[in-house]
C-alpha positions in Angstrom: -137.9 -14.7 -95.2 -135.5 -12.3 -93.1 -131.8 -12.6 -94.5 -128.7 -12.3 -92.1 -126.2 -10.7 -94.7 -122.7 -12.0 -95.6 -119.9 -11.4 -98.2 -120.4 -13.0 -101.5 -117.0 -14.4 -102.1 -117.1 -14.5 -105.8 -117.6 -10.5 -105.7 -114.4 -10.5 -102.8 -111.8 -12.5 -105.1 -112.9 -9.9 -107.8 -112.0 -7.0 -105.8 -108.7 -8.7 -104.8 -108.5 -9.2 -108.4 -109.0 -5.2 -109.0 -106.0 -4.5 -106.7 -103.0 -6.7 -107.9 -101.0 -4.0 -107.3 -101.3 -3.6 -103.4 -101.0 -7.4 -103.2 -97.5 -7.6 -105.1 -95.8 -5.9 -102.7 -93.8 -7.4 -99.4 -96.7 -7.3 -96.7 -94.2 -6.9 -94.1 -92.5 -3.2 -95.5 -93.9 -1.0 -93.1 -94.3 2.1 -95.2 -96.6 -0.1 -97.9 -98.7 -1.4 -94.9 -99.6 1.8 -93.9 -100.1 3.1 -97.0 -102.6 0.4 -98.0 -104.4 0.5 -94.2 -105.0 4.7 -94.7 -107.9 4.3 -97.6 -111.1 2.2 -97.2 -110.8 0.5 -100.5 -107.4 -1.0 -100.1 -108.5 -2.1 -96.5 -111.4 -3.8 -97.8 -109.6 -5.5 -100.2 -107.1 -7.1 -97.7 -110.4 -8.1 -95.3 -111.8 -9.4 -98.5 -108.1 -11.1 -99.4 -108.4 -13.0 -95.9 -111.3 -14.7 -97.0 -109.5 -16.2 -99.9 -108.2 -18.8 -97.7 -111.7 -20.9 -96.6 -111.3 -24.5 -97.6 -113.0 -26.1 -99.6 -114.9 -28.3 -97.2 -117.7 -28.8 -99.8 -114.9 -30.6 -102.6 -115.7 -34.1 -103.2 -112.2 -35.3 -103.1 -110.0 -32.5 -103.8 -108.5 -29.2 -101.5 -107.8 -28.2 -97.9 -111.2 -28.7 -96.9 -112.2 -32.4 -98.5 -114.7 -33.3 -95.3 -116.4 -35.8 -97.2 -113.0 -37.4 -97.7 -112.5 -37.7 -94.1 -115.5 -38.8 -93.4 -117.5 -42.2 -93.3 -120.6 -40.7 -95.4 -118.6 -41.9 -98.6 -116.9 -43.6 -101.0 -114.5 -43.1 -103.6 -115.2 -45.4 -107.0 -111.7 -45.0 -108.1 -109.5 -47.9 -106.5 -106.3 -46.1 -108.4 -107.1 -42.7 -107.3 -104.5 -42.0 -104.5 -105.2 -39.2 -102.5 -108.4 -40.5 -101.6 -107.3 -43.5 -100.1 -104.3 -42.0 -98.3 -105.9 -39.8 -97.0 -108.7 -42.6 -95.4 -106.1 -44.7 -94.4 -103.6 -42.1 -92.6 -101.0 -42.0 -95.6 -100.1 -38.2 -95.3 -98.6 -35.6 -93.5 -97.5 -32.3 -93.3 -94.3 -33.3 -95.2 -96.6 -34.7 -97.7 -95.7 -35.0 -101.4 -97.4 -36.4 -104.9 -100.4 -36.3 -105.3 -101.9 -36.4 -101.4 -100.5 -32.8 -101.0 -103.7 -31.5 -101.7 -104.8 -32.4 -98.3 -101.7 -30.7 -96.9 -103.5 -27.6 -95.1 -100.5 -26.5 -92.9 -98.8 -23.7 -94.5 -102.0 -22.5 -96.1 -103.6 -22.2 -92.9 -100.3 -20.3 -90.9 -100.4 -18.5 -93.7 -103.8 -17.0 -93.7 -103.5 -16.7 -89.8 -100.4 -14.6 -90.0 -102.2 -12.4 -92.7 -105.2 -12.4 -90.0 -102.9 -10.8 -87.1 -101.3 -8.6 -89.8 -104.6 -6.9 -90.9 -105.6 -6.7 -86.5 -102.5 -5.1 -86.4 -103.0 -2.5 -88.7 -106.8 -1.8 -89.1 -106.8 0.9 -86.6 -104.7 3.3 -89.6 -108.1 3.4 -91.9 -108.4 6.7 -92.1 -112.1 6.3 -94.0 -113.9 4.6 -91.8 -115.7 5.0 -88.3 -114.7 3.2 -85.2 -117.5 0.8 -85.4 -116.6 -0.1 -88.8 -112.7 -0.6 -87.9 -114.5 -2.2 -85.0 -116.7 -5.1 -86.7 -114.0 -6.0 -89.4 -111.0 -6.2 -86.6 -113.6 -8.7 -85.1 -113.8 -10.3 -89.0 -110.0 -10.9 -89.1 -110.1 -12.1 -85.3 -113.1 -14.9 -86.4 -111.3 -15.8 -89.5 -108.0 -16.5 -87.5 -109.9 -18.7 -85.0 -111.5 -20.5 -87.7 -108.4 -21.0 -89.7 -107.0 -22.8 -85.9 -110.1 -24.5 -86.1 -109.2 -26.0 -89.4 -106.0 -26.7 -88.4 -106.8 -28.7 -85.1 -109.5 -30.7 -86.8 -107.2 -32.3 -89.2 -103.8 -32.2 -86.9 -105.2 -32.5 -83.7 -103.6 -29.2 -81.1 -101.0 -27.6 -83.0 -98.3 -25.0 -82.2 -100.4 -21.1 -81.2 -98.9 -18.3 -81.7 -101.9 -16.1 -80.5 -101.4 -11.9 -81.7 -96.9 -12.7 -82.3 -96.1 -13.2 -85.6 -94.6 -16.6 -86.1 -90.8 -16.0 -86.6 -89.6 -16.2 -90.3 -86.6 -18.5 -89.6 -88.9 -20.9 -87.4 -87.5 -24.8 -87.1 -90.4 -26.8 -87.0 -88.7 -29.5 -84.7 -87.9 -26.6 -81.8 -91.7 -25.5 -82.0 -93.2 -26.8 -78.7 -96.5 -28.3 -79.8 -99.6 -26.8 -77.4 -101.8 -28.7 -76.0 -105.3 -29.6 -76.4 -106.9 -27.2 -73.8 -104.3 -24.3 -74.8 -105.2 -24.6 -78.4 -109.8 -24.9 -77.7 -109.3 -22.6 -75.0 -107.3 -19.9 -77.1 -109.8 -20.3 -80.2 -113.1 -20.2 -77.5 -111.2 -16.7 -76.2 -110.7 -15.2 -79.4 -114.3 -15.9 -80.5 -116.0 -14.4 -77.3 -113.9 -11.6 -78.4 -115.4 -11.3 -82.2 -118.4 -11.6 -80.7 -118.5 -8.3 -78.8 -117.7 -6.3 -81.9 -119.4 -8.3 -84.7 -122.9 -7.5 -86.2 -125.9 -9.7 -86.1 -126.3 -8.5 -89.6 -123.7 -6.2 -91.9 -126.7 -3.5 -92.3 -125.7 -2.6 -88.9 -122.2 -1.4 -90.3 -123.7 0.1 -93.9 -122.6 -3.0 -95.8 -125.6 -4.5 -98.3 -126.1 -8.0 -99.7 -123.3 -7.7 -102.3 -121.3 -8.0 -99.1 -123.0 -11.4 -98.7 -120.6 -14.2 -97.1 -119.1 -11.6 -94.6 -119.2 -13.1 -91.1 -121.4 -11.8 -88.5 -122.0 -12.7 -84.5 -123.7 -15.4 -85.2 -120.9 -17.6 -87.1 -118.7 -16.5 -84.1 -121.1 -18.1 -81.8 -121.3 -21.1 -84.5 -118.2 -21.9 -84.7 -118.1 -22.0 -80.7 -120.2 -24.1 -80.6 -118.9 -27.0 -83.1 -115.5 -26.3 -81.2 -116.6 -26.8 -78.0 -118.6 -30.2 -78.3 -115.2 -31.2 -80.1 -113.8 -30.5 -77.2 -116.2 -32.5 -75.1 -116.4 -35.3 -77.2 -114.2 -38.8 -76.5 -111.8 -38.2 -78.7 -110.2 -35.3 -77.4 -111.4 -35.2 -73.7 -109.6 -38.1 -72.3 -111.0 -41.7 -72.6 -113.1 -43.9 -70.9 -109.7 -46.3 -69.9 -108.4 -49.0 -71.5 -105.8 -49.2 -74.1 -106.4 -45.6 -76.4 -106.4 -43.8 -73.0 -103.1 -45.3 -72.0 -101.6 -44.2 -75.5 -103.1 -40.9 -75.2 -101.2 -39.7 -72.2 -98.4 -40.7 -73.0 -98.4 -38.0 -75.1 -96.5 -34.8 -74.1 -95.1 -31.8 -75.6 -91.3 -30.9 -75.6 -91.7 -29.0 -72.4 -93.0 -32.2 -71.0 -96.8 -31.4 -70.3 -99.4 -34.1 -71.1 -101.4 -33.1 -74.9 -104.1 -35.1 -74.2 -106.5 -33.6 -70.7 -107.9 -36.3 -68.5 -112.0 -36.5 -68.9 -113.7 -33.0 -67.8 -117.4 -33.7 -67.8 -118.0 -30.0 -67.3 -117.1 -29.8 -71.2 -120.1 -31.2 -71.9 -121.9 -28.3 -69.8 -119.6 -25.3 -71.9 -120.9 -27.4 -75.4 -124.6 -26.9 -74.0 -124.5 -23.4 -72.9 -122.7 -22.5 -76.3 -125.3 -24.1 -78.3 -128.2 -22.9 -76.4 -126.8 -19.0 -76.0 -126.7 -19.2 -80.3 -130.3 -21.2 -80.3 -131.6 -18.2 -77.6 -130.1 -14.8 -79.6 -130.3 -15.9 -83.2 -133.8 -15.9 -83.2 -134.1 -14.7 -86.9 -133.0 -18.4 -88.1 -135.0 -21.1 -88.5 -135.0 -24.5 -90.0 -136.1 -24.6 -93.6 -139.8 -25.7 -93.2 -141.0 -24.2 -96.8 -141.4 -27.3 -99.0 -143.7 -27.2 -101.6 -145.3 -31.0 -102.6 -148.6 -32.6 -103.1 -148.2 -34.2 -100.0 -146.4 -33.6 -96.6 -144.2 -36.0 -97.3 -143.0 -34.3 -100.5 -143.3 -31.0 -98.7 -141.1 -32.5 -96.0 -138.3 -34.2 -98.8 -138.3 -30.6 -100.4 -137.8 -28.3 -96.9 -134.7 -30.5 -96.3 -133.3 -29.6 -100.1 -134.1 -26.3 -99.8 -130.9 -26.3 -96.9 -129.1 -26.7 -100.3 -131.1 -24.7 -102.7 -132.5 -21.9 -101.7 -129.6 -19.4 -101.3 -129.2 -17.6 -97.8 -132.1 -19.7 -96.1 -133.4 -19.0 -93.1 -131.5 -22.4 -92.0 -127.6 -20.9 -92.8 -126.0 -19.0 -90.3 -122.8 -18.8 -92.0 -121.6 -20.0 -95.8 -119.7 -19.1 -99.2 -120.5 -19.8 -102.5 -119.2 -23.2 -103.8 -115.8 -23.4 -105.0 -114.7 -25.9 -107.2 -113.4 -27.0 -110.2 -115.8 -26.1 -113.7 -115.4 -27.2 -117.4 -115.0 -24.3 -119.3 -114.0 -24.3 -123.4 -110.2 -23.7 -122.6 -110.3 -27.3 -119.8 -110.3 -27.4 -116.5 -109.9 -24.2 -114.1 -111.3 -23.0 -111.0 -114.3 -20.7 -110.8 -116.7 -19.9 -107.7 -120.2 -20.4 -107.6 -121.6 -23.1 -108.8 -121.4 -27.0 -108.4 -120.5 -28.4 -111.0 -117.2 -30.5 -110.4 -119.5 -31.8 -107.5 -122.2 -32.8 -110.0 -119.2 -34.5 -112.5 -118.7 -36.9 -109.6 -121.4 -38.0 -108.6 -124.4 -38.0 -111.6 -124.7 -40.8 -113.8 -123.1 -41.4 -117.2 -126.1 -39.5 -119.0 -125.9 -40.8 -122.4 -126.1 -38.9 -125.7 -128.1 -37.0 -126.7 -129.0 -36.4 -123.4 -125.3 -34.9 -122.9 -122.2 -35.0 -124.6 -119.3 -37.2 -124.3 -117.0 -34.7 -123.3 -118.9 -34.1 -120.2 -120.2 -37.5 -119.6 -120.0 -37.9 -115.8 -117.6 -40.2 -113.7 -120.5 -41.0 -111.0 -116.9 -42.0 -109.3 -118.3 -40.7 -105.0 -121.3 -42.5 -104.0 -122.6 -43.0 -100.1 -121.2 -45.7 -98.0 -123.9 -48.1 -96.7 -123.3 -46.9 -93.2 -124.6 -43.5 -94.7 -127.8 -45.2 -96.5 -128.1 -47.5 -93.2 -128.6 -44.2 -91.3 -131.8 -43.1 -92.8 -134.5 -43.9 -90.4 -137.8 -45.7 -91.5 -140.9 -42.8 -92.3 -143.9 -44.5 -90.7 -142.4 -45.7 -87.6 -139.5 -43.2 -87.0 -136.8 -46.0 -86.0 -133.7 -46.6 -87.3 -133.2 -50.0 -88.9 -129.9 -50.7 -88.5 -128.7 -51.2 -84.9 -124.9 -52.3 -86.3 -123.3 -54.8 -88.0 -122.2 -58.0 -87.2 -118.2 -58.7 -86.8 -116.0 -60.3 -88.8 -113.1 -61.0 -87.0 -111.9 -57.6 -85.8 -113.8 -55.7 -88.3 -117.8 -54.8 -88.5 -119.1 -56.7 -91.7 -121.2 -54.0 -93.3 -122.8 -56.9 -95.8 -124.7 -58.3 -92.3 -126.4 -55.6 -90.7 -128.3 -56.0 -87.8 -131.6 -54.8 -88.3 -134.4 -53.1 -85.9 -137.2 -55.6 -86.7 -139.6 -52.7 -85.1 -138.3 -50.2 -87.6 -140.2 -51.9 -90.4 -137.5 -52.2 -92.3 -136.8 -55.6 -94.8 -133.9 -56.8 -95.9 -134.7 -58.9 -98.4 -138.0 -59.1 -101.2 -139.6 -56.7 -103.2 -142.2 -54.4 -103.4 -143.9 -54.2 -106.6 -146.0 -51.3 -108.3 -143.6 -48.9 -106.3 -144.3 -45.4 -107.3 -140.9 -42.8 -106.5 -142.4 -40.5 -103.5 -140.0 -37.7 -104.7 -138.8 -35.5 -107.9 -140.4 -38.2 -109.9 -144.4 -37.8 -110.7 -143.7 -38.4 -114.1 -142.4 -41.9 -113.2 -144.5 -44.9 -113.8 -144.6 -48.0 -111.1 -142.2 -50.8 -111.1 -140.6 -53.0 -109.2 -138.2 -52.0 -105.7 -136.2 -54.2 -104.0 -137.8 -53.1 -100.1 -134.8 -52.4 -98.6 -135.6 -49.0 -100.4 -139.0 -48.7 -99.6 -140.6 -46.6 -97.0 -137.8 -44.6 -95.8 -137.6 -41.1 -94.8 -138.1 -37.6 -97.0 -133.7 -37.1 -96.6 -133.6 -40.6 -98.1 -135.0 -39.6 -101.4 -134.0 -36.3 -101.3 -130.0 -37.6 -101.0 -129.7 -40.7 -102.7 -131.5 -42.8 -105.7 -130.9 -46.4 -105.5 -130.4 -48.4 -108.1 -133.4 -49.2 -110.2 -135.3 -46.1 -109.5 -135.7 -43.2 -111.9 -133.4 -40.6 -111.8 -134.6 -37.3 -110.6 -135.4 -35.9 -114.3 -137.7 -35.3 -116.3 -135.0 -34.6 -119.3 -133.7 -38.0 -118.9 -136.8 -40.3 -117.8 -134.5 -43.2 -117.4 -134.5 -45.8 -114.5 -130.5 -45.5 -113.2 -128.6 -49.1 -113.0 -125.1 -49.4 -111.1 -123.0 -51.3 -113.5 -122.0 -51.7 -116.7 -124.5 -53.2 -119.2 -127.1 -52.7 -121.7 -128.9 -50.2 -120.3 -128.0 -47.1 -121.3 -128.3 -45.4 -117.9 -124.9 -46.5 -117.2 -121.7 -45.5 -115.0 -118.5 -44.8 -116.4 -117.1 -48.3 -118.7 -114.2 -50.3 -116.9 -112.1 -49.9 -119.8 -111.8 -46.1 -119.0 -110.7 -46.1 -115.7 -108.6 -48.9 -113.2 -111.9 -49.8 -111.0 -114.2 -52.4 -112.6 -117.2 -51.1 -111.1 -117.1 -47.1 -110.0 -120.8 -47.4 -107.8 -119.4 -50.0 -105.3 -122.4 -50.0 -103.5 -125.3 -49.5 -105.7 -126.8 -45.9 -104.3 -126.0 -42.8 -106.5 -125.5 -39.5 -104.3 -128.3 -36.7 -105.5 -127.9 -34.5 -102.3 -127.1 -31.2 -104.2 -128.8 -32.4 -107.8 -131.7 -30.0 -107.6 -134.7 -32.1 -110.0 -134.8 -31.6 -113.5 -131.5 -30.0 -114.3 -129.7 -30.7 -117.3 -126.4 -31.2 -117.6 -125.5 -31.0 -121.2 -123.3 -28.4 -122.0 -120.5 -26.4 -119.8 -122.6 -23.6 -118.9 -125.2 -26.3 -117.2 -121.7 -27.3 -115.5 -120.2 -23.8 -114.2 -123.2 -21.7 -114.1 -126.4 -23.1 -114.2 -126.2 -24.8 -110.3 -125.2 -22.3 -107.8 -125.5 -22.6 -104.3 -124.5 -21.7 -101.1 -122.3 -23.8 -98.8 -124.1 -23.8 -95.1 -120.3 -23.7 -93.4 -123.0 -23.3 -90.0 -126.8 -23.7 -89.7 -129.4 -24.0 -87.2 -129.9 -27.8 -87.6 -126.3 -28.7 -86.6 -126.3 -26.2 -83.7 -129.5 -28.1 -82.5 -128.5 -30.8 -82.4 -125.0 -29.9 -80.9 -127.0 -28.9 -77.9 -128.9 -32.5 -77.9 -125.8 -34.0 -77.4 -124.6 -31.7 -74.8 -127.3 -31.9 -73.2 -128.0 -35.6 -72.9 -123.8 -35.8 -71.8 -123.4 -32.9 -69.7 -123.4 -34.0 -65.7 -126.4 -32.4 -65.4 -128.2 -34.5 -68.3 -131.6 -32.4 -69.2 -132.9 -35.1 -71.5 -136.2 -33.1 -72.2 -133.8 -30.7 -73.6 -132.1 -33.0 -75.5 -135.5 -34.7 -77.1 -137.3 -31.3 -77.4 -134.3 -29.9 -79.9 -134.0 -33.7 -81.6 -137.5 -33.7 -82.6 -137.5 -30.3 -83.7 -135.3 -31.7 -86.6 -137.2 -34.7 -86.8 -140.0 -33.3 -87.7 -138.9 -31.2 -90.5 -137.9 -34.4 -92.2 -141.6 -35.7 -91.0 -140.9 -38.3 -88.6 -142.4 -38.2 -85.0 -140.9 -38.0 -81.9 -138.2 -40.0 -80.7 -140.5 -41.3 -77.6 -142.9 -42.3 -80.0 -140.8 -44.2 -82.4 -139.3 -45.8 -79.4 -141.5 -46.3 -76.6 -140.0 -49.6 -74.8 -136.6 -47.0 -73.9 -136.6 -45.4 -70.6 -134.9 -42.2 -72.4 -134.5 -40.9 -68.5 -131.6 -43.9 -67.7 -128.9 -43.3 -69.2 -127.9 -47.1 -70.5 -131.5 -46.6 -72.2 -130.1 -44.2 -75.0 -127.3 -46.1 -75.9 -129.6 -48.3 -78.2 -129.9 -45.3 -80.8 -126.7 -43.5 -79.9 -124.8 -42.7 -82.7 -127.6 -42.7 -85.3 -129.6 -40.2 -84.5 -127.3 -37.1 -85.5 -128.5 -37.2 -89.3 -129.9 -33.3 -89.7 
């Protein structure tokens, strides 16, 4: 498998480490600037310090990054735990204090962007390097900076630019004129066509090995384009289809007086395409994990999808870091890169003793939403078996789902003799309610529903969601405020790789270490889909050709087959499976 080489960021923080004494100074004295830009190493080590600012988009609940947080994939056991919640229901802001300042990504973000313009500033004095070099890591600081907007917009919506100035030290925030939505995609878009031009498909180009693993090349550039320009396309920020939310958006203007929010551009849809399909054309040395190893192609199919997560620097990953989190070491609690345990602690069951050890008995505290499990399509027929969910008033009422009777799928009933299709052959038959039965490879390979085995053969235990006799058991109520952690009854096994053992701290912080795929080739398919199928110009054999493509890893058929009543050429024809079909 051919690698496309990046920075390992555990090695990078070391290096920063190695050099306290260039980072003590005042960044902005002149004469020390100079000094550290005039030798490689020191230059190196301020690239490598820019990378110390990535969020931590793979943290469960915790950091800048905290996607699953924001997102509807999960949920959060603890009823008392408040940053969570605030965060879900809009409780924060960029004044934020307490305990939902975690999410508070603001100043870090200026932060790292004004060390980004400092080091583009000042590259050009390495003395060490060649051109190219200078070049390619110019191009490195330019990417980060655009990412680091990125990560700013996504949470905060368009925020202030400051594009190669400084930002002022004595800056009011209340005089800062707030750009708009076009100024800030359009100045991140520009920046990235620039890194593009001087970054390299791979770091071998610029004498950099795999220790430099992490690093970003071209192809995260053209990634991140990409994701930012179906954002850009995409309802939320490209006007509104009328009605109230449109009205409310603009409304919105700046302090200059010019309208945030853009009217609907269809074209959008066209630049998300051609972004997508330029990455999909050039980066021809990815491909999606299709390696599995089972004794059948259904197994084989469950175990390409892990490997995403698994195998380190897949062919699937454009761009990533090693996981960082929070490990248990013998002194408590303290941050260390590499490895996933804190995201392990949240989500495993309460293995009992002897199994493990009661000072690392898990909390099992994030588990999937229903919407997430709802989304998993049905194997033999390829349709989705929830179409939505009925109201309740105002809201959707997730407890009455309205279901595909096509798909296959039963709500109710039980299936007995089941055997577990996945990380289980040592499992013997029982009994399975069939609302888990016959579902896809990603089904099994992300959740285990309750009443099924969990995915080890250390623990051969059938997992239940409450609080009983059983010993496979989430956390007691007396231990924490919530009287029942799963709410929902799936436990979340997405990066639990079969068979581990989590017994003592080094199974924690060293034994599990992966790679965060930031970027990879599934998304940026499916990206172009979307485009494709939105874009004025819809090319729906496009759009189905680069679906099924991801489809079929996970083993389903085509999406014609699993639905041929639709007329996927009109339209109104999609909108039956809209929404639910974006599950990589």
């Amino acid at each position: 498998m051919k690698k496309i080489y990046y920075m390992v960021i555990a090695i990078a923080l070391l290096m920063v480490s190695a050099c306290d004494s260039y980072f003590d100074i005042d960044f902005q004295d002149q004469a020390n600037l100079e000094e550290i830009f005039s030798k490689k190493n020191t230059t190196e080590s301020y690239l490598v310090h820019l990378y110390s600012y990535l969020p931590h988009d793979e943290a469960t609940h915790n950091g800048t990054g905290y996607v699953i947080p924001r997102s509807d994939e999960g949920l959060f056991g603890f009823l008392g735990y408040g940053p969570f919640n605030k965060l879900r229901s809009g409780d924060y802001s960029t004044a934020a204090s307490g305990d939902v300042a975690q999410y508070n990504a603001w100043s870090s973000m200026y932060i790292a962007i004004r060390q980004c313009t400092i080091f583009m500033d000042y590259v050009h004095l390495d003395r060490e390097d060649s051109q190219k070099v200078k070049d390619a890591m110019r191009a490195e600081a330019r990417f980060l900076r655009a990412f680091y907007y990125f990560c700013l917009f996504r949470q905060y919506g368009p925020v202030i630019v400051w594009g190669d100035e400084l930002a002022p030290e004595n800056a009011e925030g209340p005089k800062l004129d707030r750009n708009t939505v076009d100024e800030n995609i359009n100045f991140i878009v520009s920046e990235l066509d620039k890194a593009i031009e001087d970054l390299p498909a791979t770091l071998s180009e610029i004498g950099a090995n795999e220790s430099w693993t992490g690093r970003a090349t071209k192809y995260a550039a053209m990634a991140l384009k990409s994701r930012v320009l179906l954002y850009a396309a995409s309802p939320l920020y490209n006007g509104q289809d009328g009605g109230t939310l449109r009205a409310i958006f603009a409304q919105k203007m700046n302090l200059s007086g010019r309208q945030i929010f853009s009217d609907y551009d269809p074209s959008k849809w066209t630049r998300a395409a051609e972004a997508a399909k330029a990455l999909i054309d050039e980066g021809t040395a990815f491909s999606l994990c299709n390696d599995g190893e089972g004794a059948n192609d259904f197994q084989k199919a469950a175990h390409s999808y892990q490997n995403v997560f698994f195998e380190r620097w897949n062919s699937e990953t454009i761009w990533g870091w090693w996981h960082l989190g929070i490990g248990h070491t013998d002194g408590g609690f303290s941050t260390w890169i590499g490895a996933t345990g804190s995201f392990m602690y949240a989500t495993v069951p309460n293995f009992p003793s002897p199994a493990i050890t009661t000072s690392y008995a898990m909390l099992q505290a994030y588990t999937p939403s229903l919407k997430m499990v709802d989304a998993y399509p049905m194997a033999e027929s390829g349709r989705y078996p929830v179409l939505g969910y009925e109201k309740n008033g105002r809201l959707n009422d997730l407890s009455r789902p309205i279901v595909d009777e096509a798909s296959g799928y039963k709500t109710t009933g039980w299936t007995g003799d089941f055997i577990q299709p996945v990380d289980a052959d040592w499992a013997p038959a029982f009994k399975a309610h069939n609302t888990t039965v016959g579902r896809d490879a990603r089904y099994y390979s992300s959740i285990v529903p309750d009443g099924f085995y969990w995915p080890s053969d250390k623990i051969k235990k059938r997992w239940v969601s409450f609080y009983g006799s059983d010993p496979m058991i989430t956390v007691p109520i007396e231990k924490y405020e919530s009287a029942a952690l799963n709410w929902v009854g799936y436990a979340c096994r997405r990066w639990y790789k079969p068979n581990t053992a989590f017994v003592t701290g080094s199974d924690f912080v060293g034994a599990q270490r992966y790679v965060y795929p930031a970027f990879r080739l599934a998304e940026i398919y499916l990206n172009y889909a979307e485009a494709c199928n939105e874009k004025p110009e819809r090319d729906v054999d496009e759009a189905i050709l680069y679906l099924d493509k991801v489809r079929a890893r996970s083993g389903l058929n085509g999406i014609k087959t699993a639905y041929p009543e639709i007329n996927f050429d009109n339209a109104e024809g999609t909108k039956t499976i809209a929404g639910v079909t974006k599950t990589g």
